[in-house]
C-alpha positions as CSV (number, residue, x, y, z in Angstrom):
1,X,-18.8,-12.1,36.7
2,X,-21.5,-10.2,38.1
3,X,-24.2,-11.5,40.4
4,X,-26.8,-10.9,38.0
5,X,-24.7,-12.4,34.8
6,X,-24.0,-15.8,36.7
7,X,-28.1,-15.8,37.8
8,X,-29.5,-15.5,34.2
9,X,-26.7,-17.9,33.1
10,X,-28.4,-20.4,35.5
11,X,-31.9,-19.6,34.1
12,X,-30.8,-20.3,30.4
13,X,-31.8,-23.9,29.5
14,X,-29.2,-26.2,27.9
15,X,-30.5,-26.3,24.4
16,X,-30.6,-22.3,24.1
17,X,-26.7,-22.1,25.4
18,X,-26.1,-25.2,22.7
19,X,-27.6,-22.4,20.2
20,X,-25.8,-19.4,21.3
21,X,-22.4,-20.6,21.2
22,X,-23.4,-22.1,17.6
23,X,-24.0,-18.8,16.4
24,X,-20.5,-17.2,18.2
25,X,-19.1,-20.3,16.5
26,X,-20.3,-19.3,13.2
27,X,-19.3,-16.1,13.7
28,X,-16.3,-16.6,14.5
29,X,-15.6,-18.6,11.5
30,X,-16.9,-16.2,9.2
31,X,-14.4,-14.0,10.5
32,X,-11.5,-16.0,9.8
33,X,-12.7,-17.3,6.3
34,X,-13.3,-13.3,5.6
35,X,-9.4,-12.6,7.0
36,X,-7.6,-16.0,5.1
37,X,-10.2,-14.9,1.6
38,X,-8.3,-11.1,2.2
39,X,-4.9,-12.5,3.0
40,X,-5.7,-14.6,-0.5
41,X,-6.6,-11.5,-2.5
42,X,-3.1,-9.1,-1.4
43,X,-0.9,-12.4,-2.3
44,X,-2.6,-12.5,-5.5
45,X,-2.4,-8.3,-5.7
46,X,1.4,-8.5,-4.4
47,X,2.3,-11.1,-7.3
48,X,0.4,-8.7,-10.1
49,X,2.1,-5.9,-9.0
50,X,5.7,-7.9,-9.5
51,X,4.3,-9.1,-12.4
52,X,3.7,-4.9,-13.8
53,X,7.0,-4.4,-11.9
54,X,8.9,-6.9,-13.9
55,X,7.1,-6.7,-17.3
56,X,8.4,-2.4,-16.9
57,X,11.9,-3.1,-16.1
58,X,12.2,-5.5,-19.3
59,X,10.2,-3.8,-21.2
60,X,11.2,-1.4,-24.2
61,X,11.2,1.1,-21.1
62,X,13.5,-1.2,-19.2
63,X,17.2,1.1,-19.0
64,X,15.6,3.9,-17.8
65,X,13.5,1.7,-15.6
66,X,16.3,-0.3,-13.8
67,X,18.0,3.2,-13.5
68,X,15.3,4.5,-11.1
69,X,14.5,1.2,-9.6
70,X,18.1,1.1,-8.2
71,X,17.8,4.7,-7.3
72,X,15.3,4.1,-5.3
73,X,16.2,0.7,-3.8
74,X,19.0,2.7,-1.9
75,X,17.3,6.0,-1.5
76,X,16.9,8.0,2.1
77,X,14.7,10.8,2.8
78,X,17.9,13.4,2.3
79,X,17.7,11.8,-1.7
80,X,14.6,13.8,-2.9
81,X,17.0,16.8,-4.9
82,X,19.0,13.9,-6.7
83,X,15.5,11.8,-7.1
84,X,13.7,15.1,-8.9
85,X,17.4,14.9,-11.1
86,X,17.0,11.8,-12.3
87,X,13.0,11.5,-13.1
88,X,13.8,15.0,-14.8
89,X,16.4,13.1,-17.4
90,X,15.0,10.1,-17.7
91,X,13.9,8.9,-20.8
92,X,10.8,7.5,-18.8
93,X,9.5,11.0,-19.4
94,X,8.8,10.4,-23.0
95,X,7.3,7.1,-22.2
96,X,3.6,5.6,-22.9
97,X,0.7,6.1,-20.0
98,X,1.6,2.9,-18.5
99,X,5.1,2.7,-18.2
100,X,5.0,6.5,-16.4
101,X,2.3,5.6,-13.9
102,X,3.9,2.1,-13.3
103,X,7.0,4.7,-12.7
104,X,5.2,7.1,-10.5
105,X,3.6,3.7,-8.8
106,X,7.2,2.7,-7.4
107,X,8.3,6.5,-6.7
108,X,5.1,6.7,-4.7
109,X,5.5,3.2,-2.9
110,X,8.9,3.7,-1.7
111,X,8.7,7.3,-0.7
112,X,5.8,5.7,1.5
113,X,8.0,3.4,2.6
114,X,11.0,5.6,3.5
115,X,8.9,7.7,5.4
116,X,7.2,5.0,7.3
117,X,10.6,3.7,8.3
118,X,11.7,7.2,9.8
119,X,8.0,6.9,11.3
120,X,6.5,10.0,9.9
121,X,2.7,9.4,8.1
122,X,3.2,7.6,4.6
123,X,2.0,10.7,2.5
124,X,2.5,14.8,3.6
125,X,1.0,16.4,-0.1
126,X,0.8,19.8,0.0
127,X,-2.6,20.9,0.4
128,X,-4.7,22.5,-3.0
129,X,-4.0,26.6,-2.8
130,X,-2.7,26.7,0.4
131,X,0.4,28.0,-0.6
132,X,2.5,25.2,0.2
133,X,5.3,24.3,-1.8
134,X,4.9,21.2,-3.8
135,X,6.0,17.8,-2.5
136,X,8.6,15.5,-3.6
137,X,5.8,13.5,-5.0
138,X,3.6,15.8,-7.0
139,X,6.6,17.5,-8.6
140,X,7.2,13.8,-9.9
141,X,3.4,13.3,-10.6
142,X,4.0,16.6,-12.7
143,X,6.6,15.6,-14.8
144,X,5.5,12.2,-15.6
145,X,1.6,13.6,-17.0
């Protein structure tokens, strides 16, 4: 500590330093309620999104579902020509708003996850009229519109 710290720490009476480490106290509490309340709030988020997850793959959607849900349980990042096959046949295509973006909801989470794993940046979309070709993604986000 410096000189000057451990002098004005002497001047301080008792009942101030009572109220200052009160208010750290508080603080600090505040932060952990506001870290468990968030840690609440995914688990709750995780189990919806199982809940959309599971209510797709048995749904009247559910073949064509399971299809590219195990497609993409064992996909790698070399698997994008054989993912654009499949989404391009699947009956998914012909499917009700819901069931396409709950589709394109698990083609985007596991791409994300693939690419995290080979530790490249979770999304790499082609930026708007820059002449870049188009994304594994947004030729997916295409076809499922």
């Amino acid at each position: 500590m410096d000189i000057w710290e451990i002098l004005a720490d002497q001047q301080i009476a008792s009942p101030v330093k009572a109220k200052i480490r009160a208010a750290a106290t508080r603080a600090q509490r505040k932060r952990e309620k506001e870290l468990a309340d968030g840690d609440i709030l995914f688990r709750q988020w995780q189990k919806w999104h199982a809940k959309r997850r599971d209510e797709l793959l048995g749904g009247a959607w559910g073949e064509a579902a399971r299809e590219l849900a195990d497609f993409l349980d064992r996909m790698t990042i070399e698997d994008a020509p054989a993912l654009l096959t499949l989404v391009e046949r699947s009956a998914l295509r012909k499917a009700d708003n819901d069931a396409r973006f709950l589709a394109l909801e698990l083609v985007a989470h596991r791409i994300m996850y693939v690419r995290e794993q080979l530790g490249l940046a979770p999304m790499d979309d082609s930026l708007p009229f820059s002449g870049e070709p188009p994304t594994c993604f947004e030729i997916i986000r295409e076809m499922l519109k």
